[in-house]
BAVEX-826607 format. One record per atom (N, C-alpha, C): x, y, z; residue number from 1. Coordinates in pm, 1 decimal. Example, Ala and Ser with C-alpha at 12.3 -4.5 7.8 and 13.67 -1.06 7.14 Angstrom:
        px        py        pz   nr
    1319.0    -569.0     780.0    1
    1230.0    -450.0     780.0    1
    1320.0    -330.0     780.0    1
    1285.0    -225.0     708.0    2
    1367.0    -106.0     714.0    2
    1290.0       3.0     787.0    2
***
This chain:
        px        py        pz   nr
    2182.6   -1842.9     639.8    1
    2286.3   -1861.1     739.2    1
    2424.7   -1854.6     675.0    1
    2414.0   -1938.1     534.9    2
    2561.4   -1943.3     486.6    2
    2636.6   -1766.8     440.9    2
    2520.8   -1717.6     418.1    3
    2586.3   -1550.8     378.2    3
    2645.9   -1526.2     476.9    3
    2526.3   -1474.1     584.9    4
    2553.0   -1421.9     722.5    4
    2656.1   -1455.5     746.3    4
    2741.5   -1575.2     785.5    5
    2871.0   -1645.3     846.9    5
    3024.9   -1643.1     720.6    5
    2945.8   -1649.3     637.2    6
    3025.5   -1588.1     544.3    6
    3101.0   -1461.8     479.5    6
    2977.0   -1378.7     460.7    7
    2975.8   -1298.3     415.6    7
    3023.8   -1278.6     242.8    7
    2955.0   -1360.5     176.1    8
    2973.8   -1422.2      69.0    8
    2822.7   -1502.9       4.8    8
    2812.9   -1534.7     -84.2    9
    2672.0   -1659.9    -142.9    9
    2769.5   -1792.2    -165.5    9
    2669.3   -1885.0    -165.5   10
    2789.4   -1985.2    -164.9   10
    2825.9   -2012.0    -304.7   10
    2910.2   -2093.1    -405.3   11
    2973.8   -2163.7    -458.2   11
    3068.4   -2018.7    -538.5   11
    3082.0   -1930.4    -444.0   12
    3209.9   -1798.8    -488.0   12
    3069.5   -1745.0    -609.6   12
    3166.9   -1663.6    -724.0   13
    3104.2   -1537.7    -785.8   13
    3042.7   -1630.8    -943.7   13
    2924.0   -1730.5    -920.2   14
    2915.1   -1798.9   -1008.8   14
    2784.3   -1757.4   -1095.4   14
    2722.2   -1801.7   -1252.3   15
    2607.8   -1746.7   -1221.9   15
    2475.0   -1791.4   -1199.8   15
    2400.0   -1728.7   -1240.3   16
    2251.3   -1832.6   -1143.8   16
    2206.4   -1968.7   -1218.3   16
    2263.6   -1962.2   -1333.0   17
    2262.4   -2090.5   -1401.9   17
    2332.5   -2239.6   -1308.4   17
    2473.5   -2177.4   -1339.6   18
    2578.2   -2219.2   -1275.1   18
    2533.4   -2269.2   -1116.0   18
    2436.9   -2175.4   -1029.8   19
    2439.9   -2215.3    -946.3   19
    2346.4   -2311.6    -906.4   19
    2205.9   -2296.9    -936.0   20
    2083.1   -2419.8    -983.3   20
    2148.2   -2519.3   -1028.7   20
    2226.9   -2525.8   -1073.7   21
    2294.0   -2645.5   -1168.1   21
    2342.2   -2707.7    -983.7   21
    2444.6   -2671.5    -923.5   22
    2485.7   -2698.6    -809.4   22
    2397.8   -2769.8    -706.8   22
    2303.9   -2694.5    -702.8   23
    2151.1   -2693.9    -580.4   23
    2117.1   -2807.1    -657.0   23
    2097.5   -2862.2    -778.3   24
    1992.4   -2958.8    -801.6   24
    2080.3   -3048.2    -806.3   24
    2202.3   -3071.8    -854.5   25
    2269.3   -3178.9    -810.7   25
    2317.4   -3223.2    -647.2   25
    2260.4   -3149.5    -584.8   26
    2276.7   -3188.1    -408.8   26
    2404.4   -3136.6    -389.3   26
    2476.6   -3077.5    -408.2   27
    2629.0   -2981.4    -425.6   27
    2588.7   -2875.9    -287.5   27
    2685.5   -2883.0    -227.9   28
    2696.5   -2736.9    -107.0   28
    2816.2   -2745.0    -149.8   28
    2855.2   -2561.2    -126.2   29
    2974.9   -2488.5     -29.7   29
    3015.2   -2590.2      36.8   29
    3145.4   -2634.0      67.7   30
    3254.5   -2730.8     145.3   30
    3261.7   -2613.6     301.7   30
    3241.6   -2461.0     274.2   31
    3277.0   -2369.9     359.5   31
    3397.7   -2420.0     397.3   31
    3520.2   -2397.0     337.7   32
    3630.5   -2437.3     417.0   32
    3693.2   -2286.2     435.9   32
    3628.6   -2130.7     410.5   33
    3684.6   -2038.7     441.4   33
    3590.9   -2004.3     572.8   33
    3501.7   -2080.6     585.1   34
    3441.0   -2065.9     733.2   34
    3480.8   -2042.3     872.9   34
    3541.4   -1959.5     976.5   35
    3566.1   -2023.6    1045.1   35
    3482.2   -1987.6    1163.6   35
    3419.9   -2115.0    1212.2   36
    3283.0   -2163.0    1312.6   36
    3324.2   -2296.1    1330.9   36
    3223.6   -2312.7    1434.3   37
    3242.5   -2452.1    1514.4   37
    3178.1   -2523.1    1448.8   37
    3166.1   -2656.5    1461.3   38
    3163.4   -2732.7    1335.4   38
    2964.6   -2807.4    1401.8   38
    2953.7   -2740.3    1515.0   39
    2806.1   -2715.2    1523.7   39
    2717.5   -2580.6    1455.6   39
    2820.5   -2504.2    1422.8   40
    2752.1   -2396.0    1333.7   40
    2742.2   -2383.0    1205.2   40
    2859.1   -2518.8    1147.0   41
    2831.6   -2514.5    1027.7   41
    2756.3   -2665.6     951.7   41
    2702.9   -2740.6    1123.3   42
    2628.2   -2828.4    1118.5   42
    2460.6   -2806.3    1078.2   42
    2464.0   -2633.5    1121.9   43
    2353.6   -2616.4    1147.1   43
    2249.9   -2500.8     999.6   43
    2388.7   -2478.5     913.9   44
    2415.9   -2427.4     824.3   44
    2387.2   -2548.4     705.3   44
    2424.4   -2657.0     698.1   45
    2384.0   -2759.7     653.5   45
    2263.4   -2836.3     662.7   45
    2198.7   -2797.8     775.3   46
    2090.2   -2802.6     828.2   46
    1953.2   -2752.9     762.9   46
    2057.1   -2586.0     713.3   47
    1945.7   -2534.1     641.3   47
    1933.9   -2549.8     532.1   47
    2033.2   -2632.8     438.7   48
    2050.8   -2673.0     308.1   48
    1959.0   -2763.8     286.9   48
    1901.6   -2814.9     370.2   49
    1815.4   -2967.1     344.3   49
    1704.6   -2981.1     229.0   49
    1676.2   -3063.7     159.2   50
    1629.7   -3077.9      10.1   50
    1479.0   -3058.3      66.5   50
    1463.3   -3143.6     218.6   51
    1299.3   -3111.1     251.8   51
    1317.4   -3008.8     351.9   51
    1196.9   -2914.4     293.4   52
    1162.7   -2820.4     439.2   52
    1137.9   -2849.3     569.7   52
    1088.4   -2977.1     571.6   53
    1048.5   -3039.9     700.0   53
    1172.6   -3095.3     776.2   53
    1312.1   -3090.3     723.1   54
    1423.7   -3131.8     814.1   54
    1483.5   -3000.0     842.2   54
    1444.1   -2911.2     762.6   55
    1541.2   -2745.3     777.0   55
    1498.9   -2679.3     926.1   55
    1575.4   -2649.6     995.4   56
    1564.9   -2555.1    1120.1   56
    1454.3   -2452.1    1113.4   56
    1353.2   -2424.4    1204.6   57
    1258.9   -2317.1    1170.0   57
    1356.1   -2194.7    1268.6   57
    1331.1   -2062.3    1214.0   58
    1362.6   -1955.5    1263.0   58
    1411.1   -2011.0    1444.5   58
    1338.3   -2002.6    1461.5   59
    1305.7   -2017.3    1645.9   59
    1417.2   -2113.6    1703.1   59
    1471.8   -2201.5    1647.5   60
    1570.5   -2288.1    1653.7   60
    1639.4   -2305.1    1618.5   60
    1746.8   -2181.6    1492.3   61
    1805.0   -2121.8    1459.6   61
    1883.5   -2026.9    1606.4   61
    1800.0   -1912.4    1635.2   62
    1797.8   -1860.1    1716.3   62
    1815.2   -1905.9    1847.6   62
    1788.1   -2042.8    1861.3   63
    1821.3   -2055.0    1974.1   63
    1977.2   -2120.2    2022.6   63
    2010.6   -2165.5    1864.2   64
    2119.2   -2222.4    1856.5   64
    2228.5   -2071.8    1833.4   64
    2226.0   -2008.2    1777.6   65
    2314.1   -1897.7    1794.3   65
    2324.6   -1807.3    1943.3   65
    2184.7   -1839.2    1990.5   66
    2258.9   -1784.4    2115.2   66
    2294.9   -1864.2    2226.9   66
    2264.5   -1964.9    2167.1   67
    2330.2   -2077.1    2279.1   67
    2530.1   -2070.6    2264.1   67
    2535.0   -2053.8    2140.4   68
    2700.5   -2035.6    2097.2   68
    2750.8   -1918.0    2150.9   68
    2680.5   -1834.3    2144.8   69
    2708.0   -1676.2    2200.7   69
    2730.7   -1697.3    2296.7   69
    2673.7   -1728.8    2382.0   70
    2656.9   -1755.4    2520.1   70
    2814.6   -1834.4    2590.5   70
    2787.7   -1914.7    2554.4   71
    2916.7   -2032.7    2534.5   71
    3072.6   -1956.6    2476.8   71
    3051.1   -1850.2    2369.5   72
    3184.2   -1760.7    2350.7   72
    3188.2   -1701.1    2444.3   72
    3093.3   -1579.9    2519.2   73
    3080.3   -1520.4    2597.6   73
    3172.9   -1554.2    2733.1   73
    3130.4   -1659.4    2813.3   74
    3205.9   -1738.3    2873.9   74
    3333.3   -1787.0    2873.7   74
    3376.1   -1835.8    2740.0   75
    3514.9   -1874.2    2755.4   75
    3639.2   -1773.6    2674.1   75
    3555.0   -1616.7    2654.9   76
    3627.3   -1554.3    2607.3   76
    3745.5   -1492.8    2653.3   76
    3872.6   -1471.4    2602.9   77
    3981.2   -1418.0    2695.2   77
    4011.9   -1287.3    2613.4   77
    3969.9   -1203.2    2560.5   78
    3973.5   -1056.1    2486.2   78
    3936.5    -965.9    2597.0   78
    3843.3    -967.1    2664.0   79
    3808.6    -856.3    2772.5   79
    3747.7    -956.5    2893.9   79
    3820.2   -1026.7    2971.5   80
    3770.1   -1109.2    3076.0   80
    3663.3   -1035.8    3210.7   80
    3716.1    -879.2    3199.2   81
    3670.6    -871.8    3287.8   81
    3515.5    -796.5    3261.5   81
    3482.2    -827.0    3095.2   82
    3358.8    -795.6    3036.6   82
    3236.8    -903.7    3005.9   82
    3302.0   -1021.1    3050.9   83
    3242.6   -1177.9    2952.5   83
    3096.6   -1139.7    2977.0   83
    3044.4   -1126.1    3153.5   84
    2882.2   -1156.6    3132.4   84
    2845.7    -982.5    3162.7   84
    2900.0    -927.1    3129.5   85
    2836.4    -799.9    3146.4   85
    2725.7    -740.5    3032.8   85
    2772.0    -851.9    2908.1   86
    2624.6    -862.9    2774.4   86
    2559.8    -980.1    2795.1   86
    2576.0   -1065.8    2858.7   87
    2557.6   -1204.7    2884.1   87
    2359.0   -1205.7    2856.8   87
    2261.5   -1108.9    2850.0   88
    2158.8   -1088.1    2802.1   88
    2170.0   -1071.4    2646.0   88
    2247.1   -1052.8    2546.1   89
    2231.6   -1003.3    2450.8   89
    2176.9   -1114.6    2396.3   89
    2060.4   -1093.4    2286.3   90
    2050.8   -1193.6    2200.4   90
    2032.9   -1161.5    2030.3   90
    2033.7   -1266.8    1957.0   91
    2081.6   -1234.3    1823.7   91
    1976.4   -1186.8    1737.3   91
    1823.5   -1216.1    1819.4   92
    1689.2   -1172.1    1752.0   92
    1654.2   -1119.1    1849.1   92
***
């Protein structure tokens, strides 16, 4: 998730030493070049989780991005008179 929204890996151009070193000390990306709602980068944190069993499975991922989509879609003012004319699109 953090690439995708990024478009970047997280802790910038470090190396894989460097970055294990990060991951095992419980260290995330701050993402402060992020910009998302702070449920998307709740959910991004989400997937950071040390157990697999708290991390988001695919399916609920997905449902959370297009629940946001959905929700931009709606309150978008760039082409108003386009908002639900994709209002089906989804992200999977």
């Amino acid at each position: 998730m953090f690439e995708v929204c990024c478009g970047r890996y997280p802790f910038g151009k470090c190396d894989r030493l460097r970055y294990m070193e990060h991951i095992c000390r419980g260290e995330r990306d701050p993402m402060h070049d992020l910009r998302a709602s702070e449920s998307i980068k709740s959910l991004i944190t989400d997937c950071w989780s040390h157990d697999p069993l708290y991390r988001p499975e695919f399916g609920q991922i997905n449902l959370a991005l297009n629940h946001r989509e959905a929700a931009h879609l709606r309150h978008s003012s760039s082409e108003p008179e386009n908002l639900h004319r994709h209002a089906k699109i989804g992200f999977f």
